[in-house]
C-alpha positions, -999 to 999 in steps of 0.1 A, spaced: 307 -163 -403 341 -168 -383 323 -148 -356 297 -165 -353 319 -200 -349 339 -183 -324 308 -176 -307 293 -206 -312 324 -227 -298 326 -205 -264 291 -211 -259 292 -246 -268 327 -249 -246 302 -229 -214 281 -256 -217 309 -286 -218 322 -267 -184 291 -267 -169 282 -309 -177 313 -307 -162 308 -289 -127 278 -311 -119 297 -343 -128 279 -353 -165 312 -361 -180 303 -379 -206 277 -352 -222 309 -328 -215 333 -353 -234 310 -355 -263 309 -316 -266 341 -315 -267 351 -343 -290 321 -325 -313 344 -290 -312 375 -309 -328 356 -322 -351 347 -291 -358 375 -270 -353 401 -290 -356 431 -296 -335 431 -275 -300 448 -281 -267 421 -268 -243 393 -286 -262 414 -319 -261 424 -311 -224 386 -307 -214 381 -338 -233 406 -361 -214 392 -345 -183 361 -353 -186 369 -387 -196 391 -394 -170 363 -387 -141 339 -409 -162 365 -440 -160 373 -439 -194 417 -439 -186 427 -451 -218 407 -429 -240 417 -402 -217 454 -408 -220 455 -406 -257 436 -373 -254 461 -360 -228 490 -373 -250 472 -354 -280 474 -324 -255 512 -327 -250 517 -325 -287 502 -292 -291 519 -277 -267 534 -274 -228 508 -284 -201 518 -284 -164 510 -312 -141 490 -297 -123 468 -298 -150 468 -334 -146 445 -336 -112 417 -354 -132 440 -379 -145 448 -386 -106 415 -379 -94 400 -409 -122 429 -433 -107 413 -431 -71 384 -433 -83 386 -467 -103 407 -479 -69 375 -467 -51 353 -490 -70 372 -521 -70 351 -548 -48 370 -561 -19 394 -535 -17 384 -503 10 405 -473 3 420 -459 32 415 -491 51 451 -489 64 459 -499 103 447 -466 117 446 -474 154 479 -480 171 495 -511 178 494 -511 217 492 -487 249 530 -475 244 526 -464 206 518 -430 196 484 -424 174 504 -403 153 533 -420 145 523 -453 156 558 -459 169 569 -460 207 563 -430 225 591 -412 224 593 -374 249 551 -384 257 529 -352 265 499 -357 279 471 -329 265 439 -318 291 417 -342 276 439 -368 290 450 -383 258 490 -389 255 515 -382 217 553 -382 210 559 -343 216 574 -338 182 545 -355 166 518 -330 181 541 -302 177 540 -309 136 503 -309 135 505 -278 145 470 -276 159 455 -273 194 428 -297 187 432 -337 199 438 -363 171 417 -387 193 391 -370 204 392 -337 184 388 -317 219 403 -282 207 421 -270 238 420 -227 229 446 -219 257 474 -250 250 505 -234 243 521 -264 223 563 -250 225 556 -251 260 542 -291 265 563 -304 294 574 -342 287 550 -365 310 579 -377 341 560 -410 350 555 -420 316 589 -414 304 606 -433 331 584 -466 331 588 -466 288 624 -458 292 625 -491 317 607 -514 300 621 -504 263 655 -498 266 666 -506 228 638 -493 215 642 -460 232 678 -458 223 668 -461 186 638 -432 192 666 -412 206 692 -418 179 668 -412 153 657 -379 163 692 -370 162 690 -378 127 663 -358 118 677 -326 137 709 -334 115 684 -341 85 668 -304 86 701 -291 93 713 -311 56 735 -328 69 727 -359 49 753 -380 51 750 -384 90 719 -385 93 720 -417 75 747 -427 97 724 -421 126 692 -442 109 718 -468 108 728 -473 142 695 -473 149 681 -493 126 703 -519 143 690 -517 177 656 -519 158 658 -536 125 618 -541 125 610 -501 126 596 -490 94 598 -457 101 636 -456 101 640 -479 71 618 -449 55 632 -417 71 672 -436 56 654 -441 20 648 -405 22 679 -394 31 691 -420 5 667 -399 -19 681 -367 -14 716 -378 -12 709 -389 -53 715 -426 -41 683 -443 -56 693 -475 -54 697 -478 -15 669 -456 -9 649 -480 -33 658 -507 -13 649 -493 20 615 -483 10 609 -517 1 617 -526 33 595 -508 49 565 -514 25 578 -550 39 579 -543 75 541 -523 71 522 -535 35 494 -512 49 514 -482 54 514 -458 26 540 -436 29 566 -467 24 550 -469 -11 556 -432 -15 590 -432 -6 597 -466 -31 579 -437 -59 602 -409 -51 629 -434 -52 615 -451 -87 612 -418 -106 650 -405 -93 658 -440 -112 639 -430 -144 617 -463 -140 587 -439 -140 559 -467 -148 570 -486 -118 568 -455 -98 534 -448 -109 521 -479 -101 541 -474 -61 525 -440 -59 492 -455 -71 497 -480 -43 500 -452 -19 470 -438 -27 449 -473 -24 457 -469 9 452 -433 19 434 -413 -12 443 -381 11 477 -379 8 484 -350 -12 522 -363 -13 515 -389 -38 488 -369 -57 514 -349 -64 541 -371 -74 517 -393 -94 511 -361 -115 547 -357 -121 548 -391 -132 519 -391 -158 533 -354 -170 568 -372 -175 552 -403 -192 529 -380 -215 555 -351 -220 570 -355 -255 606 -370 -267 633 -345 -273 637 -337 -310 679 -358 -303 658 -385 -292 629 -388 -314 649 -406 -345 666 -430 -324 629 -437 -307 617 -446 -341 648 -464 -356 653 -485 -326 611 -495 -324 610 -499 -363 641 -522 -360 626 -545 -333 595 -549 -356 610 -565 -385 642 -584 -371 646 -604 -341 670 -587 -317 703 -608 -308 700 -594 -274 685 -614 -244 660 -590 -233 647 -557 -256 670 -527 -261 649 -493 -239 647 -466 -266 675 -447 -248 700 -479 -247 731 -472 -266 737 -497 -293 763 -524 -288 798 -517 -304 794 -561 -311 765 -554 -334 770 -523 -355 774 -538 -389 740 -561 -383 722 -530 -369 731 -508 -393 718 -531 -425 688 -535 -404 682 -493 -401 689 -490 -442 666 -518 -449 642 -507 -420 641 -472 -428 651 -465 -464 635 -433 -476 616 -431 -441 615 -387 -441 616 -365 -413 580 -351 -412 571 -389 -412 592 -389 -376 568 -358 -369 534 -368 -375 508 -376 -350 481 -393 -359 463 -381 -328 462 -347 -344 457 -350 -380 429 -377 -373 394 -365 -389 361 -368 -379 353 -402 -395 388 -415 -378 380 -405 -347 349 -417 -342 358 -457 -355 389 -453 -333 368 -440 -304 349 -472 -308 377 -496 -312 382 -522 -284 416 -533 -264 412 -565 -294 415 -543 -323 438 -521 -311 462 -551 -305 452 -565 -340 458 -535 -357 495 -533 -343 502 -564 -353 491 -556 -388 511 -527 -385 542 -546 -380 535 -577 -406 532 -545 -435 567 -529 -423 583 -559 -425 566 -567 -459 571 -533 -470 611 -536 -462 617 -568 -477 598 -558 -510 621 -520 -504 650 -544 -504 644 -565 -537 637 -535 -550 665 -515 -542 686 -546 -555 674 -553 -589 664 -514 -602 691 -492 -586 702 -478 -617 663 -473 -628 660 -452 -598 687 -431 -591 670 -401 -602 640 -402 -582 661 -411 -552 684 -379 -555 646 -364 -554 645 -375 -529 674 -370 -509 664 -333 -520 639 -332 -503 646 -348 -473 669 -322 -466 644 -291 -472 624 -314 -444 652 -315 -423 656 -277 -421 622 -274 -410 619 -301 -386 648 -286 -367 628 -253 -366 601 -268 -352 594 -263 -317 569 -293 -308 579 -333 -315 556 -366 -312 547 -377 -275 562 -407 -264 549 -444 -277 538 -453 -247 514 -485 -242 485 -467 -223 464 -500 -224 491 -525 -212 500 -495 -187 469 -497 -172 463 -537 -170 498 -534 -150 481 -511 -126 446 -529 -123 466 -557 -115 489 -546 -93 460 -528 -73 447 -565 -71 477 -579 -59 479 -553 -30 444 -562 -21 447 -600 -17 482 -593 2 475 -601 36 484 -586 64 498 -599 92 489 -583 124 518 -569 142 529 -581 179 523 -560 202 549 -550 222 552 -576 257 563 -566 291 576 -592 312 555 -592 350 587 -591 368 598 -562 354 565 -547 369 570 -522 401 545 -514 417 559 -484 434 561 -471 400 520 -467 395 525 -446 432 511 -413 434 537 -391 456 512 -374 475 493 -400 495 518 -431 484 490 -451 471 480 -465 436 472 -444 411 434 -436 414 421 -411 381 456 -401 376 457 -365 359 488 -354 348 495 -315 356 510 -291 325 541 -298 343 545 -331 334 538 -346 370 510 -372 373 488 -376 405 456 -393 414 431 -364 412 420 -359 447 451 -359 460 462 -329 437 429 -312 441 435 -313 478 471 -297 480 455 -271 456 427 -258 480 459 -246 503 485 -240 470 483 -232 433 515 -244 428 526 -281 415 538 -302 455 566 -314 433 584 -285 411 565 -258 423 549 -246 389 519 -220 391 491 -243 385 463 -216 379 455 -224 344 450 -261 358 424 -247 382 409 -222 353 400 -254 330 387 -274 357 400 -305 343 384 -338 347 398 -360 323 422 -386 337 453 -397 315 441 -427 297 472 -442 293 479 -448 326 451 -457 336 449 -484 305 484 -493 316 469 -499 357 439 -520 346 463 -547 322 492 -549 345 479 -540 381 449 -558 379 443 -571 414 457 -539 430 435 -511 411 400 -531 424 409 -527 457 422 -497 454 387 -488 441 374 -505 466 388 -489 492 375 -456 476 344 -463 473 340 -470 505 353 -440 516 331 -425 490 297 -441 507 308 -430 538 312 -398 531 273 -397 511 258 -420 537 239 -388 558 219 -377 525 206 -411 523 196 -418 561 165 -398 573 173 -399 607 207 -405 623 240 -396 603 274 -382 603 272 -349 581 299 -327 570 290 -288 589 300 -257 572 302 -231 608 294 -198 593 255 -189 597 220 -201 605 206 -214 570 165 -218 565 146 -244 550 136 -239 513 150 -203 519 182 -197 493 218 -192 511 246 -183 486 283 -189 497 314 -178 489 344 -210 495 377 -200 496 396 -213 527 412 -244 519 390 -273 539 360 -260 527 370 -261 493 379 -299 502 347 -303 521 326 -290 489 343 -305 465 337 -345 484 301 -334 484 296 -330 446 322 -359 440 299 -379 462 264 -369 448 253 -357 476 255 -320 471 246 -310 509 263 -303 538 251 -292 573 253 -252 580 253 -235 622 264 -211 639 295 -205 653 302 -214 690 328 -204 713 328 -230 738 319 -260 712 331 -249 680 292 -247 667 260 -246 679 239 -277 687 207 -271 665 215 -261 623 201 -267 588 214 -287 559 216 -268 523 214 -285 488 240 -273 465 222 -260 432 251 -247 416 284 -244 419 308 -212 399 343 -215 399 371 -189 398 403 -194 383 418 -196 417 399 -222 430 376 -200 448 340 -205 442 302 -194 448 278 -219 453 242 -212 443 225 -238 479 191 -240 497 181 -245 530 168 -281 533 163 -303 564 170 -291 600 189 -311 625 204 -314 665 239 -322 668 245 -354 690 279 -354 685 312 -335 675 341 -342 651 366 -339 628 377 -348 591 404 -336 571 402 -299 587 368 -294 583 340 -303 614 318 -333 613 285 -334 634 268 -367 642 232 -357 632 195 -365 643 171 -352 613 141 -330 627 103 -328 615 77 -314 631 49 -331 646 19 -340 633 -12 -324 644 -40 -356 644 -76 -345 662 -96 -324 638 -102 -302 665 -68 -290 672 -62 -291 633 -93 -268 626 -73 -239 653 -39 -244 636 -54 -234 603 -69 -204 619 -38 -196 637 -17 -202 607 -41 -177 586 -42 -150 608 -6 -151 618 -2 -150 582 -19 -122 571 -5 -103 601 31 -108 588 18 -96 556 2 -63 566 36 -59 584 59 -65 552 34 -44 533 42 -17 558 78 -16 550 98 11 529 102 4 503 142 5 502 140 -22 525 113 -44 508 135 -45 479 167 -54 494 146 -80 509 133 -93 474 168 -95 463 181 -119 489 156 -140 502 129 -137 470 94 -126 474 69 -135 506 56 -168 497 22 -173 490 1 -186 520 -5 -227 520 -40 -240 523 -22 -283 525 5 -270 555 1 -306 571 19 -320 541 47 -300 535 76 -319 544 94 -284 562 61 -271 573 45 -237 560 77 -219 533 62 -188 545 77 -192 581 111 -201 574 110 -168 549 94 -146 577 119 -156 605 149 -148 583 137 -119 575 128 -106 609 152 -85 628 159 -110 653 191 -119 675 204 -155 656 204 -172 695 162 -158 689 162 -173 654 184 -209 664 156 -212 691 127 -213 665 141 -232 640 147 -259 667 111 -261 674 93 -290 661 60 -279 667 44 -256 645 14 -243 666 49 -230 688 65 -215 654 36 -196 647 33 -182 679 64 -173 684 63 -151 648 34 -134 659 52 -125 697 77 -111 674 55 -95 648 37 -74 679 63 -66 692 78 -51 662 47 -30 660 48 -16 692 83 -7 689 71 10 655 41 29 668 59 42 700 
């Protein structure tokens, strides 16, 4: 039979576990109230039981369970994460009041989104986003806070401090500054524990700043650790002041509550924490502490003076102002009227009374009425309680009075036995838990989760700068000693506007200012500006930035204006070799104007550029081809391969030169249209015989040679019946001259023909001319 109730108690306890996994806490509280009932007494059925009625809301009933817990034994608190876990979760479900709602964002362009205080030592990440260095360098994480860009190849000991940014905070914050400065110093003399000056530094700095709430909570810490909780107390509280929506202030005023012993008062500051930010583990921790200390169980020394102080106070008024605290000593004024009061309190009240705990003694009929008792009877009930000691004394008194010599025998019984109690209360090991008023304790905290939620807020003033402290040479990028225009800042620390950098970089891969090897720079390709600079340009600089981008987008249009105009226009030329229409032409960019030259053509959107042949008395020849950038593959150098097709063909008019690279002023070419049906119907024959000739001829080719031909220009192009309409003329052509073996003067000279009867002709010249050559 006991087997079978141990087995049936596992199995019943399986099944309370699993209620419990998928969050039917109730069905798991009632399993396991149903066990002690059944078995009786037992800490891990009553510890299940609080569990599960903490996660259901049920707080008070889960404290006593908890407290009923304690009796039987140590529990750790960590066992207590429910307990916590049911506290957020009533805050959660208050109306009105959204956990976490704390001022996330910071308070203005200077403040870190870390710290929310001044910047202090900025860094500026690739993604263009700007922190306090020692606040990134805690996260310890390679990801952005703002954007959550993870940045694989940041090496965070090495961030450089942003120059530009320091300087112009440093200028316009001089106190404030100071104070960042003087309280890092005290948190490098902090780690070092070197308490008592790092306090002295908070100080000083807390003068130059009085309004920081950070300081007032890094000195309450020191305070903390120093064992002085009554100035760290009063620090947190100013900084819970200073910022009501900042939790860690109510976390520090905790820490500083519980070294004080006031542990109620600290739960209710860590439970204001955790309104605030449910996430901080901090204050999930401490809280535990703080319920494990409040549920933990007297000391044997102090459990009779518990019991004769709280019996006193229910049956004589105290003389004192205010109640005694259980662990008050009594005053030396008083002893004679304390002392009647304990013998008429307490006569013939017996040790295992002290040690009895209704909690676990209660039976199954008990339980269940006091399970279903309500905040009203409860209270009722303890004031019965204290109307029959008081009767019960007064009626102990009388009796005591008028029958002593009647009952001097039974009371030497009595005293017997008392002392056989005695003997084994000091061997026991476990003592009541502590009377403590679960209910009231958790009215305090409803209400002071209310009061929190109708403080308001006021919104902190932002930080001003006054205009003539402004500079404008300040906002002046070194390089072309203009305003900042997408200023990126380099893993140096030095800020530029982005063309301007990318421009020294196509001749150097070193920083123009300290030298440092820029190549990881060029490896990312960045592209993201630094925001806060560029915020900082747009609210102080107003006027100054639009024409600034003004003045480059015009120079932006002019640049793009030739892939918009389909007949006269100033292109950017590329002097290498003689491109095709529609026929590919990959190139490989690596001296420094080209790089500048491609890169303006992609910034620009108009991803072309004009490609001739070289020319030793004018630099290039006078007839070329534009090609379309496709793609673009960079190297970690700042070389690159662009993926580009032939597009439209053009005559040079004129010469020039931008920047390093050549300019051509352009006239677009077409060929002419062939109108009498007549003429058209001999141009089709032309163009199909011509065509089939070239193809008998490619056909005829080794086969070595017809692949490396595939490779680069792409198969012969299939023969087009609509040639009239195609807006480069037949593809086939343009693929069949560059394949020819012709002189480039031969090849320049048909791609500047605008008539495509000519073309044709001309490929068939050189197609039979080719064949003789072959058969001879």
């Amino acid at each position: 039979m006991i087997i079978q109730g141990n087995e049936a108690s596992t199995s019943a306890m399986d099944v309370a576990r699993e209620a419990f996994i998928s969050q039917n806490f109730d069905v798991a509280a009632q399993i396991y109230g149903r066990l002690l009932r059944e078995h009786g007494p037992n800490q891990e059925f009553y510890l299940g039981k609080a569990d599960s009625e903490a996660r259901s809301g049920k707080l008070h009933d889960a404290f006593n369970s908890y407290a009923a817990a304690f009796g039987l034994g140590n529990v750790s608190a960590d066992r207590l994460n429910h307990l916590v876990t049911g506290f957020i979760d009533m805050i959660s479900k208050k109306e009105g009041l959204s956990a976490g709602s704390y001022e996330k964002e910071p308070l203005d362009l200077f403040s870190c989104s870390i710290c929310h205080s001044l910047l202090y030592e900025p860094v500026t990440l690739p993604c263009g986003h700007t922190f306090c260095k020692l606040c990134f360098q805690k996260l310890q994480t390679r990801t952005c806070k703002k954007c959550n860009v993870h940045h694989s190849g940041l090496v965070i000991t090495t961030l450089k401090l942003n120059v530009v940014l320091s300087n112009v905070l440093e200028k316009y914050f001089v106190n404030e500054t100071k104070a960042c400065e003087t309280k890092a110093m005290g948190n490098q003399l902090f780690s070092e524990e070197k308490y008592l000056e790092a306090v002295e530094m908070y100080s000083k700095a807390l003068k130059l700043v009085p309004t920081d709430h950070l300081l007032a909570s890094n000195r309450s810490h020191a305070y903390a650790t120093l064992g002085n909780y009554d100035d760290a107390l009063q620090d947190s509280e100013m900084a819970c002041e200073l910022r009501p929506d900042w939790p860690k202030g109510y976390c520090r005023k905790g820490s500083a509550l519980l070294g004080l012993g006031r542990n109620e008062e600290a739960m209710l500051a860590f439970l204001q924490c955790l309104v605030l930010d449910p996430s901080n583990t901090s204050a999930r921790k401490e809280l535990a502490k703080v319920l494990h200390s409040l549920l933990s169980p007297l000391p044997t020394e102090n459990l009779k003076r518990s019991e004769l102080h709280h019996h006193m106070l229910s049956t004589v008024r105290s003389p004192f102002p205010t109640p005694l605290p259980y662990a008050s000593p009594i005053s030396q004024d008083n002893v004679e009227f304390l002392r009647a009061a304990v013998t008429q309190t307490l006569h013939g009240y017996s040790p295992s009374e002290l040690r009895q705990d209704q909690s676990l003694v209660e039976t199954s009929r008990t339980e269940n009425v006091n399970e279903s008792r309500t905040d009203e009877d409860r209270e009722q009930s303890d004031a019965r309680t204290v109307d029959s000691g008081t009767t019960s004394s007064t009626s102990m008194s009388v009796d005591s009075t008028t029958s002593s010599a009647t009952n001097e025998s039974d009371l030497s019984r009595t005293t017997e036995a008392n002392k056989d109690e005695d003997k084994k209360s000091s061997e026991a090991s476990m003592c009541r838990p502590k009377d403590i008023d679960f209910s009231t304790l958790l009215k305090v905290a409803d209400k002071e989760i209310d009061t929190l939620k109708e403080t308001e807020v006021r919104p902190r003033k932002p930080r001003e700068i006054y205009p003539k402290s402004i500079d404008r040479t300040d906002y002046e990028c070194t390089l072309c000693f203009r305003l900042y225009f997408q200023p990126v800042t380099t893993p140096c620390g030095h800020m530029f506007c982005r063309t301007c950098l990318d421009r020294c970089l196509d001749h150097n891969n070193k920083c123009p200012l300290c030298k440092h090897s820029l190549i990881e720079y060029l490896a990312e390709r960045r592209q993201a500006t630094t925001e806060i600079m560029e915020k900082m340009l747009e609210k102080f600089l107003t006027e100054d930035l639009e024409e600034r981008k003004k003045l480059h987008e015009a120079e932006m249009e002019e640049l793009a204006n030739y892939s918009k105009n389909d007949t006269v226009s100033e292109i950017p030329v590329f002097v290498c070799t003689l491109a095709y229409p529609t026929i590919p032409c990959p190139l490989h960019i690596f001296e420094p104007r080209y790089r500048l030259m491609v890169r303006r053509c992609l910034e620009t959107g108009a991803r072309q550029f004009g490609m001739c042949l070289p020319n030793d008395e004018t630099g290039f020849t006078d007839y070329g081809c534009m090609l379309e950038v496709r793609d673009v593959q960079f190297f970690p150098d700042g070389r690159s391969v662009i993926d580009a097709i032939g597009g439209r063909r053009f005559k040079v008019l004129d010469r020039g030169v931008r920047d390093g690279y050549n300019t051509a002023k352009v006239e677009f070419l077409k060929d002419k249209a062939v109108e009498s049906e007549e003429e058209l119907s001999e141009l089709k024959a032309l163009h199909d015989a011509i065509y089939n000739e070239a193809k008998k001829w490619f056909q005829g080719l080794r086969s070595v040679i017809k692949s490396r031909i595939n490779n680069h220009f792409g198969s012969m192009p299939v023969k087009e019946d609509d040639f009239q309409t195609a807006v480069h003329g037949p593809r086939w052509t343009w693929w069949l001259l560059a394949v020819l073996p012709l002189d480039s003067r031969a090849q320049m000279s048909v791609l500047s023909m605008t008539s495509l009867k000519e073309r044709l002709l001309a490929l068939r010249r050189v197609l039979n001319y080719i064949s003789r050559q072959g058969s001879s």
